[in-house]
Steps between C-alpha positions, in 0.01 A plus 500: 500500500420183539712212692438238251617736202796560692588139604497465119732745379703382825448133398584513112807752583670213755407256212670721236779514702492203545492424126797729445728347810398196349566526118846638648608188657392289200699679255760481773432117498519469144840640449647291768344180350660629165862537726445198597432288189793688331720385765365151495568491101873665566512206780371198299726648159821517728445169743482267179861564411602451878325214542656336132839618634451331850380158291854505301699534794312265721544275180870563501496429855317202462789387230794585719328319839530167272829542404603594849288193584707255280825664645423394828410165413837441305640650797367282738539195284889635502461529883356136511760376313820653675344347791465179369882519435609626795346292698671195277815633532420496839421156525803376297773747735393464778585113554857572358542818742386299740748250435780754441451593836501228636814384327699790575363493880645084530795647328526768755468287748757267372776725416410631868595169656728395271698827612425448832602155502892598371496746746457293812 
């Protein structure tokens, strides 16, 4: 026999193996590219309702974060407001409690001496 006859049938049986291994893994490959487009069609027909639903609340959000918005501000303007009063009311007591006080301290005073005075 002769070496180079045998390196051929030894050659073209590694490359029919070869050709068998490798028409395996491409029908392999094939049916996972198949998987994997179904899934991305499954995927892109359920993600659009998602994503509409997630625009519609984040709308609604959107809607109640003004109203909360003008809440606060009425608050606030409230807030400002009773300040505003209090602190006038403030400034119109205060002089007469002031006053009051003082008054009732001279008449303190006075009723102490005057009792004092009949005393001695």
């Amino acid at each position: 026999m002769n070496w180079a006859l045998i390196l051929d049938v030894t050659i073209a049986l590694a490359i029919g193996v070869l050709s068998i291994f490798l028409v395996v893994v491409l029908i392999q490959l094939s049916r996972t590219l198949r998987s994997i487009n179904a899934l991305i069609k499954d995927f892109n027909r359920e993600i659009i309702p998602v994503f509409s639903k997630l625009q519609a609340t984040v709308d609604e959000v959107n809607t109640e974060l003004a109203r909360v918005d003008e809440i606060v501000k009425a608050v606030q303007e409230a807030s400002d407001k009773v300040n505003a009063t209090a602190e006038v009311a403030r400034q119109l007591i205060s002089p007469s409690l002031i006053k009051l006080a003082s008054l009732s301290t001279g008449v303190k005073k006075a009723v102490t001496t005057l009792v004092r005075g009949k005393e001695d």
